[in-house]
PAKE-537114 format. One record per residue: residue in one letter; residue number from 0; x negated, y, z negated of N, C-alpha, C in turn. Coordinates in nm, 2 decimals, m for minus. Example, Ala and Ser with C-alpha at 12.3 -4.5 7.8 and 13.67 -1.06 7.14 Angstrom:
! PAKE-537114
<r "A", 0, <m1.32, m0.57, m0.78>, <m1.23, m0.45, m0.78>, <m1.32, m0.33, m0.78>>
<r "S", 1, <m1.28, m0.22, m0.71>, <m1.37, m0.11, m0.71>, <m1.29, 0.00, m0.79>>
This chain:
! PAKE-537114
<r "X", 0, <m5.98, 7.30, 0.88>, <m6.04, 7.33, 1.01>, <m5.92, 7.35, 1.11>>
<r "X", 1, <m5.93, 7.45, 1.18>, <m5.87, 7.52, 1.32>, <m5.85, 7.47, 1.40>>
<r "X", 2, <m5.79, 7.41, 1.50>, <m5.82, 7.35, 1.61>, <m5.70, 7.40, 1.74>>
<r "X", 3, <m5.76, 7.46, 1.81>, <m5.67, 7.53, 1.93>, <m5.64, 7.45, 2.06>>
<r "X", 4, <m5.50, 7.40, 2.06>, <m5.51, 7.30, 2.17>, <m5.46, 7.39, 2.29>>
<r "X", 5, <m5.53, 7.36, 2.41>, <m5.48, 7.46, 2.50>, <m5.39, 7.38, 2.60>>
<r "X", 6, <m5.29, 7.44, 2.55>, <m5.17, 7.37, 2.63>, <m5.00, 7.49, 2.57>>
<r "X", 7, <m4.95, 7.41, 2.65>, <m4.76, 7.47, 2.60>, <m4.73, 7.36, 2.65>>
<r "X", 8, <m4.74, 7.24, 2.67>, <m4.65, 7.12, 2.68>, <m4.60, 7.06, 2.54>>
<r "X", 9, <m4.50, 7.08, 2.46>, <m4.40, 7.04, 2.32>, <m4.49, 6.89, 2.31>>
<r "X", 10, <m4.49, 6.81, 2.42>, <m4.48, 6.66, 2.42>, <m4.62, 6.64, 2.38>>
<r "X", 11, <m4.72, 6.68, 2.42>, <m4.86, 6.62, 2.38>, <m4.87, 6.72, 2.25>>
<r "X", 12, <m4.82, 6.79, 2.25>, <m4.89, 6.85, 2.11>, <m4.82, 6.79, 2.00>>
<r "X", 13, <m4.67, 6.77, 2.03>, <m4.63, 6.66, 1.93>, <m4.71, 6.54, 1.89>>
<r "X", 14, <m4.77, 6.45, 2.00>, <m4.81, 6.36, 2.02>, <m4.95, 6.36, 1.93>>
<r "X", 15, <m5.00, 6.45, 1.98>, <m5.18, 6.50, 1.90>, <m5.16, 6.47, 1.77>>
<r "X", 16, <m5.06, 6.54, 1.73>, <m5.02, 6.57, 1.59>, <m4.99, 6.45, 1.52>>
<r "X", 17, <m4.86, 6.39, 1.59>, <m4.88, 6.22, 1.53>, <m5.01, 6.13, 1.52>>
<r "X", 18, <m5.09, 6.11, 1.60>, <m5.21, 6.05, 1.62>, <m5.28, 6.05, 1.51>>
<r "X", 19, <m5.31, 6.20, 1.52>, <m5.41, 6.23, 1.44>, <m5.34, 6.32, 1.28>>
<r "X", 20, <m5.31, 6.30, 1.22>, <m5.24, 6.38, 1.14>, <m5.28, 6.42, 1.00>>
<r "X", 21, <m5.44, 6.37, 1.00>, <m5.55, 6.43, 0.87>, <m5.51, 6.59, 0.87>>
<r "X", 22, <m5.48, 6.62, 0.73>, <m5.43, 6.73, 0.69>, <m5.58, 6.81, 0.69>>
<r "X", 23, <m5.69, 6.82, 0.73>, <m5.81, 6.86, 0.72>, <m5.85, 6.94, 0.85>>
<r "X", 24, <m5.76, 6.92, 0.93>, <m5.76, 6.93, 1.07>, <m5.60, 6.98, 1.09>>
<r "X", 25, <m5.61, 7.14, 1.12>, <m5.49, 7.23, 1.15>, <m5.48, 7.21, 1.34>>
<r "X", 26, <m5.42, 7.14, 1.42>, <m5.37, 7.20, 1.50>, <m5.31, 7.26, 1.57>>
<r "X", 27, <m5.31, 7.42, 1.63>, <m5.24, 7.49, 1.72>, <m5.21, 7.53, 1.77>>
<r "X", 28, <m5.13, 7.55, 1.86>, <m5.10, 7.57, 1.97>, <m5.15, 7.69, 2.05>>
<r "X", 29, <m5.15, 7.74, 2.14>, <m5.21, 7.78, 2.22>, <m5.14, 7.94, 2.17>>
<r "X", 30, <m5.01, 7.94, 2.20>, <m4.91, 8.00, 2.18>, <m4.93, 8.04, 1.99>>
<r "X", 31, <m4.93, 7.95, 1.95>, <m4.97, 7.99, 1.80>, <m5.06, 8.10, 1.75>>
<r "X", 32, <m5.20, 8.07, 1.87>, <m5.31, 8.13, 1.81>, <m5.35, 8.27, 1.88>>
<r "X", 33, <m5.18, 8.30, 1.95>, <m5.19, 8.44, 2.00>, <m5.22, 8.41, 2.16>>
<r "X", 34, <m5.22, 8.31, 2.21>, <m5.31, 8.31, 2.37>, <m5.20, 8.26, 2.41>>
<r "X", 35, <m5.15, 8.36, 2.56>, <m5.04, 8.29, 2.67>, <m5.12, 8.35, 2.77>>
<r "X", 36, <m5.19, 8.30, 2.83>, <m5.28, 8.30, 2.96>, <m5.22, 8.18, 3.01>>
<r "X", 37, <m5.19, 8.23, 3.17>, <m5.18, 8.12, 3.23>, <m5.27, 8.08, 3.30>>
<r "X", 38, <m5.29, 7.92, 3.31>, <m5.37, 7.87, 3.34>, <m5.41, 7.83, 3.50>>
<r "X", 39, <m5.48, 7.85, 3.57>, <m5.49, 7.78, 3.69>, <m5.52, 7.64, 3.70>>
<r "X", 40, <m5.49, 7.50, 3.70>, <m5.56, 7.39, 3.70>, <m5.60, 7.36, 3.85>>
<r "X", 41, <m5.74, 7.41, 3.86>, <m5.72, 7.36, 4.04>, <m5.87, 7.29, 4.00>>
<r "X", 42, <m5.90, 7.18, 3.91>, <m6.01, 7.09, 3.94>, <m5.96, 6.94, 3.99>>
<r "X", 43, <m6.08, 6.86, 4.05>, <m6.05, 6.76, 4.12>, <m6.02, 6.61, 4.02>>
<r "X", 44, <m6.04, 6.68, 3.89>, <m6.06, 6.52, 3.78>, <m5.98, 6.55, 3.70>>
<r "X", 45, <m5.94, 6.47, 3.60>, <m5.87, 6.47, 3.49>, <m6.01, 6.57, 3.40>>
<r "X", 46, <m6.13, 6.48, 3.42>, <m6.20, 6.58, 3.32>, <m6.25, 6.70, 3.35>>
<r "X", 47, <m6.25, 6.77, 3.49>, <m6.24, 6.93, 3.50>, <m6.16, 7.00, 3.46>>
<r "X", 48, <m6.05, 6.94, 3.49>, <m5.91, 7.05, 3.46>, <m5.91, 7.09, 3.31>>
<r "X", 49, <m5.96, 6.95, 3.21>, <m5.96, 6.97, 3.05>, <m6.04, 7.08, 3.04>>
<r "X", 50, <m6.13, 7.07, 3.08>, <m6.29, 7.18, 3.11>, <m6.20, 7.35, 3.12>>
<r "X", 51, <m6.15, 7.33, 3.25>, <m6.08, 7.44, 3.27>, <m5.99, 7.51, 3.16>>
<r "X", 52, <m5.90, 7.39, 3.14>, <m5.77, 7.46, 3.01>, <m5.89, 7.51, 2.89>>
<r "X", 53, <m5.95, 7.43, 2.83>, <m6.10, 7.44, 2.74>, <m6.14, 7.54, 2.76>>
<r "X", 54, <m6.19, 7.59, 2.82>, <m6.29, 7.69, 2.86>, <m6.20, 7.88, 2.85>>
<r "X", 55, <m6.08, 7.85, 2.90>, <m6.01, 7.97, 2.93>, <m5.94, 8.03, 2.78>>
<r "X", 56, <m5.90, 7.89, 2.73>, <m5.85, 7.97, 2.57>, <m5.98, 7.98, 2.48>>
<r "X", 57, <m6.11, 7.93, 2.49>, <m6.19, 7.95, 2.46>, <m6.26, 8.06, 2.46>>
<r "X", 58, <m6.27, 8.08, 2.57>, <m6.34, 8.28, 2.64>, <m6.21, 8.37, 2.52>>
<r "X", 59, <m6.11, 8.32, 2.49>, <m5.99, 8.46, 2.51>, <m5.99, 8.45, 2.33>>
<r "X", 60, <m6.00, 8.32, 2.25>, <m5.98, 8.28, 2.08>, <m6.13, 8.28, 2.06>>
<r "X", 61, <m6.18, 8.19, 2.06>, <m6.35, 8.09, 2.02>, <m6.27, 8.03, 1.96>>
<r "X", 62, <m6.34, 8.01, 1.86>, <m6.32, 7.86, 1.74>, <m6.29, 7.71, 1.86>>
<r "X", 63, <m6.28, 7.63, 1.77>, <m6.24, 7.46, 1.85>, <m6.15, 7.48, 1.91>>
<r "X", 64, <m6.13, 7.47, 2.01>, <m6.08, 7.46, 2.12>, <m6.08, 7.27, 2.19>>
<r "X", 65, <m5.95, 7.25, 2.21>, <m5.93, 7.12, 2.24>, <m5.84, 7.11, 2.34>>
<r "X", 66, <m5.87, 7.08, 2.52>, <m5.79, 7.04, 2.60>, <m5.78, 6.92, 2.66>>
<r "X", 67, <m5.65, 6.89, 2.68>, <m5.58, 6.72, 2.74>, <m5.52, 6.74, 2.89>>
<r "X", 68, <m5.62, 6.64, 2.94>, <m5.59, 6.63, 3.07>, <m5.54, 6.52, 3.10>>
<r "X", 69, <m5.43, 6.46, 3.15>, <m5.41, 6.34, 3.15>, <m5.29, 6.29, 3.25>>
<r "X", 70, <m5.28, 6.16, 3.30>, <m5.17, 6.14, 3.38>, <m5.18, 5.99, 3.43>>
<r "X", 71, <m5.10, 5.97, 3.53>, <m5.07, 5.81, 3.57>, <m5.16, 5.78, 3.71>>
<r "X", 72, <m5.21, 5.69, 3.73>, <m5.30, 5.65, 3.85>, <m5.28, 5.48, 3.88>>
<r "X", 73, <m5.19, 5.48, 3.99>, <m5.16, 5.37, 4.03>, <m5.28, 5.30, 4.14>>
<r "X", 74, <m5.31, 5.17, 4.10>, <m5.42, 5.14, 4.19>, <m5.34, 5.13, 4.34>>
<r "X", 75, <m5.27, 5.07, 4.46>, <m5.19, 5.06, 4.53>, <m5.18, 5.23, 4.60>>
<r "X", 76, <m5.18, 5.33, 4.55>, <m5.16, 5.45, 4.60>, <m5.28, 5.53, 4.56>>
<r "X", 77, <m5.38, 5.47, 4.59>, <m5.57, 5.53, 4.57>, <m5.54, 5.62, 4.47>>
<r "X", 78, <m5.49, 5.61, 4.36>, <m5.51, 5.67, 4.22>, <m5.40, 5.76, 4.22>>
<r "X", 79, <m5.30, 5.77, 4.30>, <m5.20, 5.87, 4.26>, <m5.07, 5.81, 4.17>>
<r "X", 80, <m5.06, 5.90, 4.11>, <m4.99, 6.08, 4.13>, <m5.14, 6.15, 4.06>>
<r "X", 81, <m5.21, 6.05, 4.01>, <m5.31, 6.11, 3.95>, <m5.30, 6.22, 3.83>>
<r "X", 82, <m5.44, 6.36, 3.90>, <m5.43, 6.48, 3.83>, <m5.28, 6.59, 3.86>>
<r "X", 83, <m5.22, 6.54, 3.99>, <m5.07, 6.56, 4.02>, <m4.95, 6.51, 3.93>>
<r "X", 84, <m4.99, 6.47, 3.86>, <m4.89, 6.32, 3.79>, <m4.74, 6.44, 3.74>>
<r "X", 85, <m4.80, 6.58, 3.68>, <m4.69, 6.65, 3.65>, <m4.58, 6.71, 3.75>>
<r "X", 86, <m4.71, 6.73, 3.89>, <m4.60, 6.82, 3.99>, <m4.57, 6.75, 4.07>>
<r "X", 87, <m4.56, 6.58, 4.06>, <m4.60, 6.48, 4.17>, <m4.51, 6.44, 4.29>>
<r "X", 88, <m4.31, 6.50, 4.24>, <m4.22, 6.48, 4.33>, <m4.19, 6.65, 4.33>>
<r "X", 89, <m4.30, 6.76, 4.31>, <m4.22, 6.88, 4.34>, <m4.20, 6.96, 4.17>>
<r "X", 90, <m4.26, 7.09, 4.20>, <m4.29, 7.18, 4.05>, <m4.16, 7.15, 3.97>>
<r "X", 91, <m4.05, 7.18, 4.01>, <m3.95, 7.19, 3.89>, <m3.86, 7.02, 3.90>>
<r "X", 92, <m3.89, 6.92, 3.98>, <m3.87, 6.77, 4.00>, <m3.85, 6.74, 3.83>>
<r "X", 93, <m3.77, 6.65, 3.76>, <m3.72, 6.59, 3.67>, <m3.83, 6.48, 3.66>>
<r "X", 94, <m3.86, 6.40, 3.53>, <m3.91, 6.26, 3.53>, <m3.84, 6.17, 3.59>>
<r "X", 95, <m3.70, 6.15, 3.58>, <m3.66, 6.04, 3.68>, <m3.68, 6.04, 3.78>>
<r "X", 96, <m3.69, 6.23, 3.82>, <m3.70, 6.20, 3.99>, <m3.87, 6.23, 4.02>>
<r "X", 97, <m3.95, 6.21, 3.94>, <m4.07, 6.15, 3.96>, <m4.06, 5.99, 3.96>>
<r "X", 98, <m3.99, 5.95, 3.92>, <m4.00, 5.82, 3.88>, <m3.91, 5.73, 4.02>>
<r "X", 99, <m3.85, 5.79, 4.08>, <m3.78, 5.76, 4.15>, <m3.87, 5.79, 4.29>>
<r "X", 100, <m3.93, 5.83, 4.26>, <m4.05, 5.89, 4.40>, <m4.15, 5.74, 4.41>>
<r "X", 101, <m4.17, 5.76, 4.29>, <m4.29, 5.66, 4.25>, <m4.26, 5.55, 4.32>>
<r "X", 102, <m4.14, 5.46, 4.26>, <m4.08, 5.36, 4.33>, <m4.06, 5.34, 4.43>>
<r "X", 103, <m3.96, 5.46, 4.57>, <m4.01, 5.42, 4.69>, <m4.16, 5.42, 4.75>>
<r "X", 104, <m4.26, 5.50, 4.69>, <m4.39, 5.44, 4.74>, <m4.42, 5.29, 4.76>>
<r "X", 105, <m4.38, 5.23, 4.62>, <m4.43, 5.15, 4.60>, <m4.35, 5.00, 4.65>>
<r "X", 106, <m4.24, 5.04, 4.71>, <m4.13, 4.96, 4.76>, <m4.17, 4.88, 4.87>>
<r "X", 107, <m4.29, 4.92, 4.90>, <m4.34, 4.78, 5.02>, <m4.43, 4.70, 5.01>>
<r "X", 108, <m4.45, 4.71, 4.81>, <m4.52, 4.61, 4.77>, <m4.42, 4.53, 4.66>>
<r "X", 109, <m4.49, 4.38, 4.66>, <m4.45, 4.28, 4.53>, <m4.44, 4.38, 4.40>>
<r "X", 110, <m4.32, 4.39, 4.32>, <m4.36, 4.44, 4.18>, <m4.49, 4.38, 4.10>>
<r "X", 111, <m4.56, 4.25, 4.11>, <m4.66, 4.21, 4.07>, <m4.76, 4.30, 4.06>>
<r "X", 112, <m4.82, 4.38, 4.17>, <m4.91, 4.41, 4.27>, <m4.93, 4.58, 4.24>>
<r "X", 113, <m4.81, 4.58, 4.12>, <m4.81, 4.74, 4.10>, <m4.88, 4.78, 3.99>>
<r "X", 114, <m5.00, 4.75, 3.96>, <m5.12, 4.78, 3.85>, <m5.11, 4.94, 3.81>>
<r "X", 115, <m5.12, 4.96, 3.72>, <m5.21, 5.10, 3.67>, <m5.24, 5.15, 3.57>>
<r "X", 116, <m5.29, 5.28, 3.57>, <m5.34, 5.34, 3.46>, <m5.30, 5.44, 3.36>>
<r "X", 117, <m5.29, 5.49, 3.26>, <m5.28, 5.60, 3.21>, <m5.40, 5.67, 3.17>>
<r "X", 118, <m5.46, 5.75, 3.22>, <m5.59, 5.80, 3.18>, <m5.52, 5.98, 3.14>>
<r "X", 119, <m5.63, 5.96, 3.05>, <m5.69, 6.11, 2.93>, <m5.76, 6.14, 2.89>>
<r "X", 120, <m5.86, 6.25, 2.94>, <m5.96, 6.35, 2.94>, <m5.95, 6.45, 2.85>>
<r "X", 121, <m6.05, 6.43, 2.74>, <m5.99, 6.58, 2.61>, <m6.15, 6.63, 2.59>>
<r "X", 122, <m6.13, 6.77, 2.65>, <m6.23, 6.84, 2.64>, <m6.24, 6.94, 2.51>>
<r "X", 123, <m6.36, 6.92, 2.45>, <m6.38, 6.99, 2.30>, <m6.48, 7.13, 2.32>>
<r "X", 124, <m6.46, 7.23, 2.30>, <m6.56, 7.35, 2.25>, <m6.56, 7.36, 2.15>>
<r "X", 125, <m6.67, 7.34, 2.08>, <m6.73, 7.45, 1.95>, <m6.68, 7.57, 1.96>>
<r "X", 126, <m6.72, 7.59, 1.84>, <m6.71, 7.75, 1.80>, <m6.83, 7.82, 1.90>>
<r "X", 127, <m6.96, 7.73, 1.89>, <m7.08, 7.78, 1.95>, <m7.08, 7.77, 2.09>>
<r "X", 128, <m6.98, 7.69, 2.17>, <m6.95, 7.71, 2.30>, <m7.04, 7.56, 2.33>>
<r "X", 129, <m7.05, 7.51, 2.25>, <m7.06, 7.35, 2.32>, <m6.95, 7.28, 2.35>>
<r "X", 130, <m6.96, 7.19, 2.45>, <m6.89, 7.11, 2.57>, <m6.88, 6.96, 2.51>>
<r "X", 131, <m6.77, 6.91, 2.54>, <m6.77, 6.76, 2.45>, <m6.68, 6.72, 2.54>>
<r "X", 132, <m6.67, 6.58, 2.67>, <m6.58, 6.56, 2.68>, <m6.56, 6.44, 2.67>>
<r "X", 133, <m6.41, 6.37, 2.60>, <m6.37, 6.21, 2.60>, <m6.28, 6.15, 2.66>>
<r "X", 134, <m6.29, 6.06, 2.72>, <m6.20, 5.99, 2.78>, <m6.12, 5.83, 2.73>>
<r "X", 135, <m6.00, 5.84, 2.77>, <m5.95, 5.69, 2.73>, <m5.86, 5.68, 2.83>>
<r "X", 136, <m5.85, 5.55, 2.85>, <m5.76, 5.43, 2.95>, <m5.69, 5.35, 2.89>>
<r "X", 137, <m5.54, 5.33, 2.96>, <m5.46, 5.25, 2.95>, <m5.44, 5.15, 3.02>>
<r "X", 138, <m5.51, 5.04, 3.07>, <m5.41, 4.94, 3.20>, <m5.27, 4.90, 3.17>>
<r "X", 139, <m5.20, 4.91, 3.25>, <m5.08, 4.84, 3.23>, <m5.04, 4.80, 3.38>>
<r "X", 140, <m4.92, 4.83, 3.43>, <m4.82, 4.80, 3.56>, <m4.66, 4.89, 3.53>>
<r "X", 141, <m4.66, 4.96, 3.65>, <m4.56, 4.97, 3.73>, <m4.41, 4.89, 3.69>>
<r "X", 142, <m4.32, 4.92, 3.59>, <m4.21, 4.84, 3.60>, <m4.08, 4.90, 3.70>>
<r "X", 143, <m4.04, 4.81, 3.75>, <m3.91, 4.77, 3.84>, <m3.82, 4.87, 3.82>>
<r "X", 144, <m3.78, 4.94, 3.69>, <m3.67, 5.02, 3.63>, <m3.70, 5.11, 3.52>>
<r "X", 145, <m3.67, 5.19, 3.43>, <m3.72, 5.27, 3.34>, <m3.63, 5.17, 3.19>>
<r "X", 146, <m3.69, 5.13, 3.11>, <m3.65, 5.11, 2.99>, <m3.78, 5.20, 2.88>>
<r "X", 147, <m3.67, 5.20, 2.74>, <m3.71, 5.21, 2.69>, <m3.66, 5.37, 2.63>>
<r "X", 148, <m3.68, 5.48, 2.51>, <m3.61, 5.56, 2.46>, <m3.69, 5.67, 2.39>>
<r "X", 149, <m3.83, 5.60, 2.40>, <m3.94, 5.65, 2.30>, <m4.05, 5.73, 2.42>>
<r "X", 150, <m4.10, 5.79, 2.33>, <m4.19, 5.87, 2.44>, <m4.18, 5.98, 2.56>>
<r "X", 151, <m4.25, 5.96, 2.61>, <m4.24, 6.08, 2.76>, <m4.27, 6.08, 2.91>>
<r "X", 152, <m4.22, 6.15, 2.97>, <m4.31, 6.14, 3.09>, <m4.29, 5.98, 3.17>>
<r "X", 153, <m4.41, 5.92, 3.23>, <m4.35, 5.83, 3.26>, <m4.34, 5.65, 3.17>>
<r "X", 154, <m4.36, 5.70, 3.05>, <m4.39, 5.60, 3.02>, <m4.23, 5.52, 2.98>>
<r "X", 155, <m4.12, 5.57, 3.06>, <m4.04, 5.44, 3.06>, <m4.05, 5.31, 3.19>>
<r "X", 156, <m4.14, 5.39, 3.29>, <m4.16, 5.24, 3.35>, <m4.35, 5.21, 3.36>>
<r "X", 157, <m4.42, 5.22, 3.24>, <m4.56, 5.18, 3.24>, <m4.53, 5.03, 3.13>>
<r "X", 158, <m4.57, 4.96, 3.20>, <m4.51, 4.84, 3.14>, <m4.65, 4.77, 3.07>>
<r "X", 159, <m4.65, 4.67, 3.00>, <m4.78, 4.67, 2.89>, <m4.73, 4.46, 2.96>>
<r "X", 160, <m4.79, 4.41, 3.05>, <m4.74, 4.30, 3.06>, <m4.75, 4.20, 2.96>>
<r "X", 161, <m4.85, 4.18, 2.89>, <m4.90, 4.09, 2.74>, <m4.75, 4.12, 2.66>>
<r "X", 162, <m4.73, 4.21, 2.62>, <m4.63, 4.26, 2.59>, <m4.50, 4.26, 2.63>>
<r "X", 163, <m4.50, 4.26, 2.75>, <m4.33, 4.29, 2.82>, <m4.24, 4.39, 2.78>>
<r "X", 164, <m4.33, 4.50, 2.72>, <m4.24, 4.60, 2.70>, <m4.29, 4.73, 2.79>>
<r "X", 165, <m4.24, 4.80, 2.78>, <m4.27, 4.94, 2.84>, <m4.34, 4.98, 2.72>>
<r "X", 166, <m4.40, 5.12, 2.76>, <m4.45, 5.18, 2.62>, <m4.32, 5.31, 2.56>>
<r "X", 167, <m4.26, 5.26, 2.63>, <m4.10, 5.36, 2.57>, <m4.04, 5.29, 2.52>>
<r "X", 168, <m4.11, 5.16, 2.54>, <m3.96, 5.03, 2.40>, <m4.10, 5.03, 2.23>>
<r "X", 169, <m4.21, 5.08, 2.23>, <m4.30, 5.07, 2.15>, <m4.25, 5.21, 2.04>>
<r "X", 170, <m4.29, 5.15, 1.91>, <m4.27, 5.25, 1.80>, <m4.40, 5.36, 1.81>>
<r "X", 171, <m4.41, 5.45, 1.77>, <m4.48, 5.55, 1.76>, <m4.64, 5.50, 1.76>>
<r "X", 172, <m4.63, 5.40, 1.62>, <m4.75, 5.41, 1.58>, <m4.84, 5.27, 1.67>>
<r "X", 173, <m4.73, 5.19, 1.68>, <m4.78, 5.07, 1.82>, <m4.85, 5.15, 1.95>>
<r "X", 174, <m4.76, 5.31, 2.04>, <m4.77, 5.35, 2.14>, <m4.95, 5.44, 2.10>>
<r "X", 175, <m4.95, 5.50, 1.96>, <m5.03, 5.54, 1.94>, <m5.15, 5.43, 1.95>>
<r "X", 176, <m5.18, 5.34, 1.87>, <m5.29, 5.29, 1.81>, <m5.34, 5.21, 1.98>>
<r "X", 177, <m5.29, 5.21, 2.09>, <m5.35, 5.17, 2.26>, <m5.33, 5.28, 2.40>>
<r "X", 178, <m5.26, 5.36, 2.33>, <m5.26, 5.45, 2.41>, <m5.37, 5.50, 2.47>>
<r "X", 179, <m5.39, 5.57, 2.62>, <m5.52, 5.67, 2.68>, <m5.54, 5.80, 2.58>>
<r "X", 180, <m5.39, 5.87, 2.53>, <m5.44, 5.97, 2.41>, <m5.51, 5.93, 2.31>>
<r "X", 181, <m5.42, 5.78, 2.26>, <m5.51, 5.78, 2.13>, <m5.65, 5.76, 2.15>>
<r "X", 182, <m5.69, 5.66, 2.24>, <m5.83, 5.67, 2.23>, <m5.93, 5.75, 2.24>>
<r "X", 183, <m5.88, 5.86, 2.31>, <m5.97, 5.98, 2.37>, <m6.00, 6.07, 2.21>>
<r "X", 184, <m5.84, 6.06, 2.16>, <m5.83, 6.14, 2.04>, <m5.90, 6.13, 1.91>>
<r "X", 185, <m5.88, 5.96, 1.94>, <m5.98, 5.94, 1.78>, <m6.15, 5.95, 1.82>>
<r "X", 186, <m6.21, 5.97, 1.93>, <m6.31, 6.00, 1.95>, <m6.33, 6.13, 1.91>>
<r "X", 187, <m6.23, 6.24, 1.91>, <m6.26, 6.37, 1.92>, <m6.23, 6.41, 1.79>>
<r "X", 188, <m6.18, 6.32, 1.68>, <m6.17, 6.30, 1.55>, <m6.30, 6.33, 1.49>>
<r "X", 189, <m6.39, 6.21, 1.50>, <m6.52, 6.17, 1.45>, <m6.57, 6.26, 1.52>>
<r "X", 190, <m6.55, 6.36, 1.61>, <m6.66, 6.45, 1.60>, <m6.60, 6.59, 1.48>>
<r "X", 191, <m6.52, 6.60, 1.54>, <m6.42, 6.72, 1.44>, <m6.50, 6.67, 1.29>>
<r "X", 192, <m6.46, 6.53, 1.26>, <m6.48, 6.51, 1.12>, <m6.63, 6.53, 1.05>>
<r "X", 193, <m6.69, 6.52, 1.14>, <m6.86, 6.51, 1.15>, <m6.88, 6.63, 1.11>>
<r "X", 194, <m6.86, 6.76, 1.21>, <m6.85, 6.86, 1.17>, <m6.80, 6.89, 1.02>>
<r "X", 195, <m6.65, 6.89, 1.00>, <m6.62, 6.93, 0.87>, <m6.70, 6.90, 0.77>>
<r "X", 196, <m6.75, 6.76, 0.76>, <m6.82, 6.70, 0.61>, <m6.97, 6.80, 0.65>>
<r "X", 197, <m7.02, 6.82, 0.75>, <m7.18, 6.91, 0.73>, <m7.11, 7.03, 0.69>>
<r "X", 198, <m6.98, 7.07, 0.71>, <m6.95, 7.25, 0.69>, <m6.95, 7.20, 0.54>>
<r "X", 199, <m6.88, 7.13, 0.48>, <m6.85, 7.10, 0.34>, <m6.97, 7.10, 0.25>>
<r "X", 200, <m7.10, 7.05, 0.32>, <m7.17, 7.01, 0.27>, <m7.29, 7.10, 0.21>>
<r "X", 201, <m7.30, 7.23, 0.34>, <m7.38, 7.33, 0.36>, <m7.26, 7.45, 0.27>>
């Protein structure tokens, strides 16, 4: 089975790929399957914008089509960087210097006090043009500094407190198995897989 992720971010498609890595389930890239459309993201959710990426390589390919919408939402700053989380200190801004943004926000509160989330919205089309969307959450907190070597984006200061690590001091398959991707993903597994065993079957 096919599966068209609509994206050109290297980092989540790597990521998809680790997750989920049943050889029964091809996924690729956007870029792979012939489509460089650029995208407009102008919805107000994590789960419009998936809709949106979904929808657009969908009109231009068919087949499964799979978009990830996803980012950091600090409670303390009414859910930002949010659906911003990419362009959040400025389009071409570095992750440190997101990360460096972040922190003075947050610099007139207790590190305690710095709660948040990782959320991820993965919208699925059918071949038939049905709409599937899943969501997963991360709680964690806001750490003080960036540790950690693994991963991307901001997860050298999303801190896992039970833990005391960041999710950039976590090995792949630890980061995977609690992650907002993974959860969203293994949901969109069981449907993928549902499918395949009725195509198999018929």
């Amino acid at each position: 089975m096919d599966v068209i992720l609509a994206t050109k971010n290297c980092d989540k498609v790597r990521e998809i790929r680790e997750i989920l890595p049943d050889s029964r389930i091809r996924f690729m890239t956007m870029t792979e399957a012939g489509c460089d459309a650029e995208i407009i993201e102008d919805g107000d959710s994590f789960q419009a914008n998936a809709l949106i990426k979904a929808r657009a390589v969908h009109q231009l390919t068919g087949g499964y089509v799979l978009a990830d919408d996803s980012g950091l939402a600090v409670d303390l700053l009414d859910g930002a960087p949010g659906i911003f989380s990419a362009r959040f200190a400025g389009e071409q801004a570095s992750y440190p210097e997101k990360i460096a943004r972040l922190h003075d926000l947050l610099a007139t509160w207790p590190p305690e006090q710095w709660d948040a989330s990782f959320i991820c919205a993965m919208a699925l089309i059918r071949p038939d043009g049905e709409e599937r969307v899943f969501t997963g959450e991360c709680r964690g907190r806001i750490a003080t500094e960036p540790r950690g070597e693994n991963g991307f984006g901001y997860d050298p200061v999303f801190l896992l407190p039970e833990r005391g690590l960041t999710t950039a001091e976590l090995s792949n398959e630890e980061k995977h198995s609690i992650s907002h991707r993974g959860q969203a993903l293994r949901a969109v597994a069981s449907e993928l897989l549902r499918d395949l065993a009725l195509y198999e079957k018929n």
